[in-house]
mmCIF file of the N, C-alpha and C atoms, coordinates in Angstrom:
data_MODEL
# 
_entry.id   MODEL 
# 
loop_
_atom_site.group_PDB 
_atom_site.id 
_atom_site.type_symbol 
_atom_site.label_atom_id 
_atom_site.label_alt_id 
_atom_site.label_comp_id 
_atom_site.label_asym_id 
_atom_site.label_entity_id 
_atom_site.label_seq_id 
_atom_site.pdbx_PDB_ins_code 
_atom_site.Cartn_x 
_atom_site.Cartn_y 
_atom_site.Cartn_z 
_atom_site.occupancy 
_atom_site.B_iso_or_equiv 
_atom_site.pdbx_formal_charge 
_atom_site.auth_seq_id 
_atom_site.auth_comp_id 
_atom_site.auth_asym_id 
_atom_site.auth_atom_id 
_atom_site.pdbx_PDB_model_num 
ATOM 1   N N  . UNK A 1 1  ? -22.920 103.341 41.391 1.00 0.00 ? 1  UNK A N  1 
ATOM 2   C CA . UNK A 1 1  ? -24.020 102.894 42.208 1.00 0.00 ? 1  UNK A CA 1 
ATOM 3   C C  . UNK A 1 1  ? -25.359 103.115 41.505 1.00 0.00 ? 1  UNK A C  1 
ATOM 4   N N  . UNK A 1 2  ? -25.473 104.489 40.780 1.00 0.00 ? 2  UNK A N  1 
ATOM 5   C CA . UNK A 1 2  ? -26.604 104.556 40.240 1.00 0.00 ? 2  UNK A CA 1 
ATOM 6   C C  . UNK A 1 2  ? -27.309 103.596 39.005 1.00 0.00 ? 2  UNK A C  1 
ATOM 7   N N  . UNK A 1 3  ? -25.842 103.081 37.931 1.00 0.00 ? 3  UNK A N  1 
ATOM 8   C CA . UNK A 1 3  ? -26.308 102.324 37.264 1.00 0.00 ? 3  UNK A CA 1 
ATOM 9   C C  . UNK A 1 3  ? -26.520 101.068 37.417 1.00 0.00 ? 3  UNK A C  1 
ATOM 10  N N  . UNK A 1 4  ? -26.215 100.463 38.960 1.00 0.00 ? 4  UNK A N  1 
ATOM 11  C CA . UNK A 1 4  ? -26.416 98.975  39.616 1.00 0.00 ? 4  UNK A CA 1 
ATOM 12  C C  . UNK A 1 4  ? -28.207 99.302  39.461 1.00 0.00 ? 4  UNK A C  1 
ATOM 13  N N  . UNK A 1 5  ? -28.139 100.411 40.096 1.00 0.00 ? 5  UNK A N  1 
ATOM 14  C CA . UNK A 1 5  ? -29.856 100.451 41.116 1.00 0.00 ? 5  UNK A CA 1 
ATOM 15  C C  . UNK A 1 5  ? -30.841 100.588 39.853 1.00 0.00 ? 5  UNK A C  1 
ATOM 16  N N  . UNK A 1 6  ? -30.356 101.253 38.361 1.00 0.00 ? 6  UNK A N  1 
ATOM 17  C CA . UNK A 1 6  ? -31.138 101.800 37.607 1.00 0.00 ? 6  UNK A CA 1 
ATOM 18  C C  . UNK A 1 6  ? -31.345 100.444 36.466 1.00 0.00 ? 6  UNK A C  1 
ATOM 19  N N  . UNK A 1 7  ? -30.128 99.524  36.862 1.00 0.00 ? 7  UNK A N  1 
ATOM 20  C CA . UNK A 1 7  ? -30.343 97.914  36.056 1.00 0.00 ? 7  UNK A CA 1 
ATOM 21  C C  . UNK A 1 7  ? -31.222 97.187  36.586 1.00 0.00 ? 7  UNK A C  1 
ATOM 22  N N  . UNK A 1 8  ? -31.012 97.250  38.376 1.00 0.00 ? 8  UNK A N  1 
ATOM 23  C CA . UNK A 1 8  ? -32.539 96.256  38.824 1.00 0.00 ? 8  UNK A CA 1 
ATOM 24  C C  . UNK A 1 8  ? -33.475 97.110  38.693 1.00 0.00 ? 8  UNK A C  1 
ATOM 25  N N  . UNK A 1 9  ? -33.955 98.181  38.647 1.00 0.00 ? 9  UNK A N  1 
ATOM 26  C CA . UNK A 1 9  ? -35.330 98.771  38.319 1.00 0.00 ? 9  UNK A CA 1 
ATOM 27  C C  . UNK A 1 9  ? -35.761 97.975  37.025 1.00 0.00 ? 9  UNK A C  1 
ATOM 28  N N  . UNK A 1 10 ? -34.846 98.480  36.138 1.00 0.00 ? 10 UNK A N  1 
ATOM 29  C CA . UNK A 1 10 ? -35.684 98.047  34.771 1.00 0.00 ? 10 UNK A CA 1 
ATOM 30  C C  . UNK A 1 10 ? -35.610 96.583  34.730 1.00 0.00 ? 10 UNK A C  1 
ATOM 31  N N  . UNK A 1 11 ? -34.612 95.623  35.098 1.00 0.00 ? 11 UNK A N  1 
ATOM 32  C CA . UNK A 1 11 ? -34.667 93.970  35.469 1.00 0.00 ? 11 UNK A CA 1 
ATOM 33  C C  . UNK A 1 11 ? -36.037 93.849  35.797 1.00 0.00 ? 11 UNK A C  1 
ATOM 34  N N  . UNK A 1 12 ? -36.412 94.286  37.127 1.00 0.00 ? 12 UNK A N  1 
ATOM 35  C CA . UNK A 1 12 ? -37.684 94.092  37.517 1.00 0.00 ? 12 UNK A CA 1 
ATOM 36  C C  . UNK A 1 12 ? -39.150 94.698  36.871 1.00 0.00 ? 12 UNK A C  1 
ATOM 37  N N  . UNK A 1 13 ? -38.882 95.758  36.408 1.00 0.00 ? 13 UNK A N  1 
ATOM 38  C CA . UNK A 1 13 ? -40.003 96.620  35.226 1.00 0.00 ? 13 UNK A CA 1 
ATOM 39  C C  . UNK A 1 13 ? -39.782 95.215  34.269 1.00 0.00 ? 13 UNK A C  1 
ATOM 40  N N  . UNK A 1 14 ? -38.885 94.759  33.638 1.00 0.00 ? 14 UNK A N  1 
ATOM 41  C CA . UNK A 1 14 ? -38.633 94.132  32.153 1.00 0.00 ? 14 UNK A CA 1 
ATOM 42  C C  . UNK A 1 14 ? -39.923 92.396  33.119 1.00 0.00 ? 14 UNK A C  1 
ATOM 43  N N  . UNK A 1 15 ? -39.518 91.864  34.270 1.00 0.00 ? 15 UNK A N  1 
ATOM 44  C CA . UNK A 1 15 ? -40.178 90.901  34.737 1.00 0.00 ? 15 UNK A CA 1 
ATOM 45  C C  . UNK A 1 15 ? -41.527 91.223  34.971 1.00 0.00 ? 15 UNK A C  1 
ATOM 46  N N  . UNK A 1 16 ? -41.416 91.920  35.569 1.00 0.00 ? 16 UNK A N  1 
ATOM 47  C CA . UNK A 1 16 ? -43.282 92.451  35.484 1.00 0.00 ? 16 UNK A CA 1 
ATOM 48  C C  . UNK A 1 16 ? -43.737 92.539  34.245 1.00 0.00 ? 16 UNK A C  1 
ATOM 49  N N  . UNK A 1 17 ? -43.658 93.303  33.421 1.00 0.00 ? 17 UNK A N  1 
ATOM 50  C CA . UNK A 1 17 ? -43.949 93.316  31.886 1.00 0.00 ? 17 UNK A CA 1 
ATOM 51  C C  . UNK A 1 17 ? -44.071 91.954  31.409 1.00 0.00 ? 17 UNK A C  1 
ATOM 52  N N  . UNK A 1 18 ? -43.448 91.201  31.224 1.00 0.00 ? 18 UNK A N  1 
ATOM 53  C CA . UNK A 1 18 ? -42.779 90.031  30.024 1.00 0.00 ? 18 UNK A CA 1 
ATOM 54  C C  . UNK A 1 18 ? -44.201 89.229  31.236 1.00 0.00 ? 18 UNK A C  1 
ATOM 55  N N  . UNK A 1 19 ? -44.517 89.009  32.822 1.00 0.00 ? 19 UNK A N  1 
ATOM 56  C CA . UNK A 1 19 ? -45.221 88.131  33.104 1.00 0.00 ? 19 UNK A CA 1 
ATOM 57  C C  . UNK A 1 19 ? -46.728 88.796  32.688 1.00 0.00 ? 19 UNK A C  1 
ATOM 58  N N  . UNK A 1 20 ? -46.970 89.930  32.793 1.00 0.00 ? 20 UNK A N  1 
ATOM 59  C CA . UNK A 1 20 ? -48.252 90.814  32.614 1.00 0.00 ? 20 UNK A CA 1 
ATOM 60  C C  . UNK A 1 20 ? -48.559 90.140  31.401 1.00 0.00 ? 20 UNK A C  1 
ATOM 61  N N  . UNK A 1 21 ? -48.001 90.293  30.403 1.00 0.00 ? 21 UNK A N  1 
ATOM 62  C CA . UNK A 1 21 ? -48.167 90.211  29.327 1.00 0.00 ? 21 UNK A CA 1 
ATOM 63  C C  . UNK A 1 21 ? -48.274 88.534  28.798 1.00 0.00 ? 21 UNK A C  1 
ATOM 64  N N  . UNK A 1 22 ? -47.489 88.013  29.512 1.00 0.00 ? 22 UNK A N  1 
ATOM 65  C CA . UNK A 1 22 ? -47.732 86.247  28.581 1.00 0.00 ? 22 UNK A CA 1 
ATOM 66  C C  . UNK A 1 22 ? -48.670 85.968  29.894 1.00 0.00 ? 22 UNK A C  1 
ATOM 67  N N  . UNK A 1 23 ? -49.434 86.627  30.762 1.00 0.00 ? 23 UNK A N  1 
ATOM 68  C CA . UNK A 1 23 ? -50.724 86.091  31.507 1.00 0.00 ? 23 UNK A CA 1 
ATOM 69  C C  . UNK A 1 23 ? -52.000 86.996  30.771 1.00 0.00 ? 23 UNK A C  1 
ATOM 70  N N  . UNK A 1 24 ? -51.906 87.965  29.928 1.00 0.00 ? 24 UNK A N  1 
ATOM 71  C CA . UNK A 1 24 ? -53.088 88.175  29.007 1.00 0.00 ? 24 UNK A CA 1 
ATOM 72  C C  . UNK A 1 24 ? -53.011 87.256  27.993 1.00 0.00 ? 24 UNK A C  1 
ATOM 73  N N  . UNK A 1 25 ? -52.056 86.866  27.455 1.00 0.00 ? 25 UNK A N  1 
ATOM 74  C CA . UNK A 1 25 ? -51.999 86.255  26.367 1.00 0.00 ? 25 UNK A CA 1 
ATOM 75  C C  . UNK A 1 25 ? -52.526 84.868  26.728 1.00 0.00 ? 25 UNK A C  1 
ATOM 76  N N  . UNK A 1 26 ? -52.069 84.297  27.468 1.00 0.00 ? 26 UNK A N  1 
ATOM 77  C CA . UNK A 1 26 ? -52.810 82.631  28.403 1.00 0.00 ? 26 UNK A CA 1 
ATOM 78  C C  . UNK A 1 26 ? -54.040 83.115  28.427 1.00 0.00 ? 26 UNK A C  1 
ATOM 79  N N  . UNK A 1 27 ? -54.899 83.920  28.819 1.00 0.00 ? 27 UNK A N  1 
ATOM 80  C CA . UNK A 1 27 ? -56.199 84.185  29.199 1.00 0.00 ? 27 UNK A CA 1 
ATOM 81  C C  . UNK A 1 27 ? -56.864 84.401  27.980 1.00 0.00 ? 27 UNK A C  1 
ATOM 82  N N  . UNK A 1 28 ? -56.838 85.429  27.277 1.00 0.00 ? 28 UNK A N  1 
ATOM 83  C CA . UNK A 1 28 ? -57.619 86.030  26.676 1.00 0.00 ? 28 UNK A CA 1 
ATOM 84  C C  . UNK A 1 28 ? -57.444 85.307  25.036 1.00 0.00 ? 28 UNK A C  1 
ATOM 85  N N  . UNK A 1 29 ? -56.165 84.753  24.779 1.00 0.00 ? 29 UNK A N  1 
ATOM 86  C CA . UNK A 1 29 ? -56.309 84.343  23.054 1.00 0.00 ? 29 UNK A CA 1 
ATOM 87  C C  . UNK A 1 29 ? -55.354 82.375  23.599 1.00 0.00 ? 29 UNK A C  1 
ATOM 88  N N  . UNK A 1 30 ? -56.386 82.210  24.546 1.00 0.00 ? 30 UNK A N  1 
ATOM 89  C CA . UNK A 1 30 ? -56.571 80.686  24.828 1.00 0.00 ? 30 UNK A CA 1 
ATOM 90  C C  . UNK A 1 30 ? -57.290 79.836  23.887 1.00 0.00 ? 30 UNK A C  1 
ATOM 91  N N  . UNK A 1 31 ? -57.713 80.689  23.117 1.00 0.00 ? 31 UNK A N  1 
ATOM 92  C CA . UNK A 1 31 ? -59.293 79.531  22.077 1.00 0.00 ? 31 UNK A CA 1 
ATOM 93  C C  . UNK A 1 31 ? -58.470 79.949  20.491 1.00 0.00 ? 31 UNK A C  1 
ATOM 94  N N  . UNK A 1 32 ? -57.692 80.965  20.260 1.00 0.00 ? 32 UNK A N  1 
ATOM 95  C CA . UNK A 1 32 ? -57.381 81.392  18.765 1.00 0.00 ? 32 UNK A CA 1 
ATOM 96  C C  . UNK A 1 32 ? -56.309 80.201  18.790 1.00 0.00 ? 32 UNK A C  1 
ATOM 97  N N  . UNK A 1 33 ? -56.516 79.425  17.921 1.00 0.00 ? 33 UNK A N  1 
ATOM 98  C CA . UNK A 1 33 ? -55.661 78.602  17.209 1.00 0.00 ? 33 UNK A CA 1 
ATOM 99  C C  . UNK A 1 33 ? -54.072 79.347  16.479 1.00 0.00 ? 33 UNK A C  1 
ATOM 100 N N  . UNK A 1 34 ? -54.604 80.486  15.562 1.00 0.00 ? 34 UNK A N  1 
ATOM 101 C CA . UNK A 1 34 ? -53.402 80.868  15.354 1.00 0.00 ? 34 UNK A CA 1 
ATOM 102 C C  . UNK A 1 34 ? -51.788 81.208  16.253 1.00 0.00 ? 34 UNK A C  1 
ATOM 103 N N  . UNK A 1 35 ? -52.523 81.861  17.109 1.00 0.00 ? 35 UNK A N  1 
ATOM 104 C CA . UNK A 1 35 ? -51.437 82.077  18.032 1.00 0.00 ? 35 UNK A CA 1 
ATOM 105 C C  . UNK A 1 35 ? -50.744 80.618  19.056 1.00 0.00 ? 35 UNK A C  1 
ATOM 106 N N  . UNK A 1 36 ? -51.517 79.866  18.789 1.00 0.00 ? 36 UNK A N  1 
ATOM 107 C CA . UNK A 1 36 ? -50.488 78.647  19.306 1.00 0.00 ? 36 UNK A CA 1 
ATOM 108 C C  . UNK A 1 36 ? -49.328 77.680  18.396 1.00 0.00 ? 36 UNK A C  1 
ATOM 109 N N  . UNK A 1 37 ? -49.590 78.624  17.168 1.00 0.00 ? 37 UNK A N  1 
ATOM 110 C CA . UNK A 1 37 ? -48.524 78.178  16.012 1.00 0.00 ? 37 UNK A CA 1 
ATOM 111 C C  . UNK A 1 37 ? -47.183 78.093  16.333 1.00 0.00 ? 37 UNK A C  1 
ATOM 112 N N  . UNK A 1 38 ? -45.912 77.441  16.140 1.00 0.00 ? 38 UNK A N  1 
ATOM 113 C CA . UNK A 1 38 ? -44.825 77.984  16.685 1.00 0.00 ? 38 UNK A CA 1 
ATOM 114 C C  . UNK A 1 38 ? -44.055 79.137  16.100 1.00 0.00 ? 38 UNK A C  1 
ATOM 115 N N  . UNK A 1 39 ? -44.567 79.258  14.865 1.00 0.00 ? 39 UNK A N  1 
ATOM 116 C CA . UNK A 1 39 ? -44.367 80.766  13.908 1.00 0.00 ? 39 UNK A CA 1 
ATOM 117 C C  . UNK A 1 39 ? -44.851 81.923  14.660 1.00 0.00 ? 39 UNK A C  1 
ATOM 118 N N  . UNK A 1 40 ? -45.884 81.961  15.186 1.00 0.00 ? 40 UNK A N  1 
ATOM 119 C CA . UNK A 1 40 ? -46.365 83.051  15.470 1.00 0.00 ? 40 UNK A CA 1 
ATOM 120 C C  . UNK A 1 40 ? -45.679 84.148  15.937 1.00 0.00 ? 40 UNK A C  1 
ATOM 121 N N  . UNK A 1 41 ? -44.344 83.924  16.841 1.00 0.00 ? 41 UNK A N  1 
ATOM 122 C CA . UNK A 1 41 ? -43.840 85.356  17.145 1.00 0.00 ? 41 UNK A CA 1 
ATOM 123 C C  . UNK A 1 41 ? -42.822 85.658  16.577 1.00 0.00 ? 41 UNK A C  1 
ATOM 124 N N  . UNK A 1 42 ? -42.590 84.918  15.623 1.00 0.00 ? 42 UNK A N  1 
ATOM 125 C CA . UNK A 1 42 ? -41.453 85.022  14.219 1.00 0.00 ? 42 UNK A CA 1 
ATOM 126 C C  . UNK A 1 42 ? -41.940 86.208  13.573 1.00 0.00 ? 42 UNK A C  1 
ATOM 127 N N  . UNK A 1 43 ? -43.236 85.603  13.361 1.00 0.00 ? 43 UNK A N  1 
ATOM 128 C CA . UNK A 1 43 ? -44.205 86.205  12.059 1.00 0.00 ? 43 UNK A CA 1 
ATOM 129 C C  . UNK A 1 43 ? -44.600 88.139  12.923 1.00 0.00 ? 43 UNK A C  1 
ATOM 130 N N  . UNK A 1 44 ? -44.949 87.993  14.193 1.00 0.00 ? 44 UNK A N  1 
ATOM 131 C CA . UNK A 1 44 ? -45.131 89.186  14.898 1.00 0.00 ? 44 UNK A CA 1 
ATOM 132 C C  . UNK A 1 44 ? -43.992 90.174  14.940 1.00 0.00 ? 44 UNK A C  1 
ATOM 133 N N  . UNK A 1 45 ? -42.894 89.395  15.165 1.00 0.00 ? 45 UNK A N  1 
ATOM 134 C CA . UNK A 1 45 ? -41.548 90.039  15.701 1.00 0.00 ? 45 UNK A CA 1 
ATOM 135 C C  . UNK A 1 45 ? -40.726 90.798  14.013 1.00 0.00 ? 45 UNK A C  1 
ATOM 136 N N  . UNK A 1 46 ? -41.270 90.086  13.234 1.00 0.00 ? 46 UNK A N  1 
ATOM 137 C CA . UNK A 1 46 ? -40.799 90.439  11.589 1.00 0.00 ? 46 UNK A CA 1 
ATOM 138 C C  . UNK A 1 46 ? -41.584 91.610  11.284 1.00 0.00 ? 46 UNK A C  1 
ATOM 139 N N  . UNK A 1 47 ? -42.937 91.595  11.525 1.00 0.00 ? 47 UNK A N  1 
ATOM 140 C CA . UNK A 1 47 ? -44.266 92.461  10.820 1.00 0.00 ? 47 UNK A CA 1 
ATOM 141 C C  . UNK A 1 47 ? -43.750 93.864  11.678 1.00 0.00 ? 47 UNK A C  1 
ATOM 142 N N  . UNK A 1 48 ? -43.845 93.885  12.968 1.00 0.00 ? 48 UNK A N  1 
ATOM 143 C CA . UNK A 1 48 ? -42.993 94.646  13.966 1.00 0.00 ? 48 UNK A CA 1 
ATOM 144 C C  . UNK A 1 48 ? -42.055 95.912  13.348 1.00 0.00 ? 48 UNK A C  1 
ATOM 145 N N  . UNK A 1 49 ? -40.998 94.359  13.071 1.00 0.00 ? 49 UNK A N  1 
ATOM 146 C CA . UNK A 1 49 ? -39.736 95.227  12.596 1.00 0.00 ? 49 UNK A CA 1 
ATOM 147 C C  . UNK A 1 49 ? -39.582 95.933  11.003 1.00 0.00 ? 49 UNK A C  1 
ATOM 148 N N  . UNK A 1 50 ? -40.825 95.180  10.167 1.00 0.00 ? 50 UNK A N  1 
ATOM 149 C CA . UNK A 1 50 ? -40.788 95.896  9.016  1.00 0.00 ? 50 UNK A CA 1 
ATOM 150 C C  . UNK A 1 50 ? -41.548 97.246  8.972  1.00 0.00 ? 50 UNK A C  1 
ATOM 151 N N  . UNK A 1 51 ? -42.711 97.154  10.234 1.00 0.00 ? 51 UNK A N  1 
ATOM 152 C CA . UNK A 1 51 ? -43.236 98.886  10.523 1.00 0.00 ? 51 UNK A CA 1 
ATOM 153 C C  . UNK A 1 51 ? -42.656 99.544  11.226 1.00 0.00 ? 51 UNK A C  1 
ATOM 154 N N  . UNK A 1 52 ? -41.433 99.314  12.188 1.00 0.00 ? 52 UNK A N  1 
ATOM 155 C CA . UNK A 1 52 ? -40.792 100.427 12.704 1.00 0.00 ? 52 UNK A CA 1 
ATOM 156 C C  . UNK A 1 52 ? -39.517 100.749 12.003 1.00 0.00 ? 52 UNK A C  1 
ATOM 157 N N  . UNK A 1 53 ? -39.217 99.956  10.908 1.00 0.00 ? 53 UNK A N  1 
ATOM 158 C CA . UNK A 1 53 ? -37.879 100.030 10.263 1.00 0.00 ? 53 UNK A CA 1 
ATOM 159 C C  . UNK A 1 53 ? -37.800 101.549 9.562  1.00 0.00 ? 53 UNK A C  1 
ATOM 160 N N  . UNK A 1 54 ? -38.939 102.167 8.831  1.00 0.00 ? 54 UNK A N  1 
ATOM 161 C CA . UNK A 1 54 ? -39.156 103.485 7.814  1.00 0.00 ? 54 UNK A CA 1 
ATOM 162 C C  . UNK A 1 54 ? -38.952 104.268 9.300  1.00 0.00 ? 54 UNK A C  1 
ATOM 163 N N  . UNK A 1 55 ? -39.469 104.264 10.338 1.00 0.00 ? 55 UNK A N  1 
ATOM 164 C CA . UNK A 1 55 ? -39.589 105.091 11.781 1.00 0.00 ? 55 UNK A CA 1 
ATOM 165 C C  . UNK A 1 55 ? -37.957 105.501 12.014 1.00 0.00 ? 55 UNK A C  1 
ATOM 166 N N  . UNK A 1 56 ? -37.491 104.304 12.535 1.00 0.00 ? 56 UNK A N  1 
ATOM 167 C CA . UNK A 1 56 ? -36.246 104.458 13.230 1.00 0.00 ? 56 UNK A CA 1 
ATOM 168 C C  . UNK A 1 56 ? -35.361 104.661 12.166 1.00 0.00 ? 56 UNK A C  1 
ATOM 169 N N  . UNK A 1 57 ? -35.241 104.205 10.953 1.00 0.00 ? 57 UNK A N  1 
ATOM 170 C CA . UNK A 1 57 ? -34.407 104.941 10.266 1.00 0.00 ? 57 UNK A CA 1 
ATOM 171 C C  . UNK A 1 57 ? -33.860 106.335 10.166 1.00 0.00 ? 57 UNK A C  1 
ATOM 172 N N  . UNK A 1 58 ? -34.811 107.128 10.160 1.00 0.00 ? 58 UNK A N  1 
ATOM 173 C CA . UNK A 1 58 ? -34.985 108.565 10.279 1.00 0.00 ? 58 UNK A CA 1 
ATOM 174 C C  . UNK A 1 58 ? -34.086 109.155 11.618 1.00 0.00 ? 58 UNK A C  1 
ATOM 175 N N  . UNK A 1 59 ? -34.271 108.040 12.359 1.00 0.00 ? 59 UNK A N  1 
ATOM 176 C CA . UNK A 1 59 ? -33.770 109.024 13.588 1.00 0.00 ? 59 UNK A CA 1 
ATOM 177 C C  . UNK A 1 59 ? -32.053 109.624 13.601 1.00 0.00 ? 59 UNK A C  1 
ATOM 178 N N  . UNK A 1 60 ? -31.101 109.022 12.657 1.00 0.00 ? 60 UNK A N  1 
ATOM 179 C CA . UNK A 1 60 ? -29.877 109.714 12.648 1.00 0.00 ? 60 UNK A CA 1 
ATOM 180 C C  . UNK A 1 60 ? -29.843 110.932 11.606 1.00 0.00 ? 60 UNK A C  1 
ATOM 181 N N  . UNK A 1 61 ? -31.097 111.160 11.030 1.00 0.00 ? 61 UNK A N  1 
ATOM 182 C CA . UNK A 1 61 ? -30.993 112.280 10.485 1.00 0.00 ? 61 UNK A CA 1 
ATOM 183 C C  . UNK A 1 61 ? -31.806 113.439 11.289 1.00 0.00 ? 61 UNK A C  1 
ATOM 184 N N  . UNK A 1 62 ? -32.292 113.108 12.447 1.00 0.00 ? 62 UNK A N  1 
ATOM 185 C CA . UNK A 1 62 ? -32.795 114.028 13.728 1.00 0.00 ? 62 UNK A CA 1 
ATOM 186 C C  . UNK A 1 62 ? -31.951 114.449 14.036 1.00 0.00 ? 62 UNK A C  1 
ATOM 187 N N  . UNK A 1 63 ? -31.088 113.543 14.463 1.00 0.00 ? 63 UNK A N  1 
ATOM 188 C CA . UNK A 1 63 ? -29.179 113.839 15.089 1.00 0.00 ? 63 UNK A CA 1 
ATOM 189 C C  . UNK A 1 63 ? -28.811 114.896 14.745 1.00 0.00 ? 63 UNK A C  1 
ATOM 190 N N  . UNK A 1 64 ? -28.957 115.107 13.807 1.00 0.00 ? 64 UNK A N  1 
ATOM 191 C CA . UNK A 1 64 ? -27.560 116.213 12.693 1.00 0.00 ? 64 UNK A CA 1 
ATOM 192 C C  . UNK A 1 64 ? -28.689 117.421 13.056 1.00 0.00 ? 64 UNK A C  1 
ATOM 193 N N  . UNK A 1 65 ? -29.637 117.557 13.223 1.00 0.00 ? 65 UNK A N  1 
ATOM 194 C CA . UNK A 1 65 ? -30.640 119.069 13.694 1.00 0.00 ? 65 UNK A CA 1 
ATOM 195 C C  . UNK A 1 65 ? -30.139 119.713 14.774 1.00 0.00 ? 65 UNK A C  1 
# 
């Protein structure tokens, strides 16, 4: 039961978020050309993952502490 109730929490946290967020993005970077590229969240979602990649690596050697 708990992990039904603890999937729609975050379902609904994950919908709130994802709309919060692509209604700043409509508002506020409406005039930047770049971001209406269709690359753009390729290019975000890559840059992302190449600065948290050195981060999270590390973490299975936390494990073993």
């Amino acid at each position: 039961m708990f992990v039904i109730l603890s999937f729609l929490v975050t379902l609904a946290l994950v919908t709130l978020a994802f709309a919060q967020s692509r209604n700043f993005v409509m508002r506020r970077l409406r005039y930047v050309d770049a971001v209406q590229n269709a690359l753009a969240p390729v290019i975000a979602g890559v840059g992302t993952a190449l600065v948290a990649w050195p981060i999270f690596s590390l973490l299975p050697l936390v494990g073993l502490g």
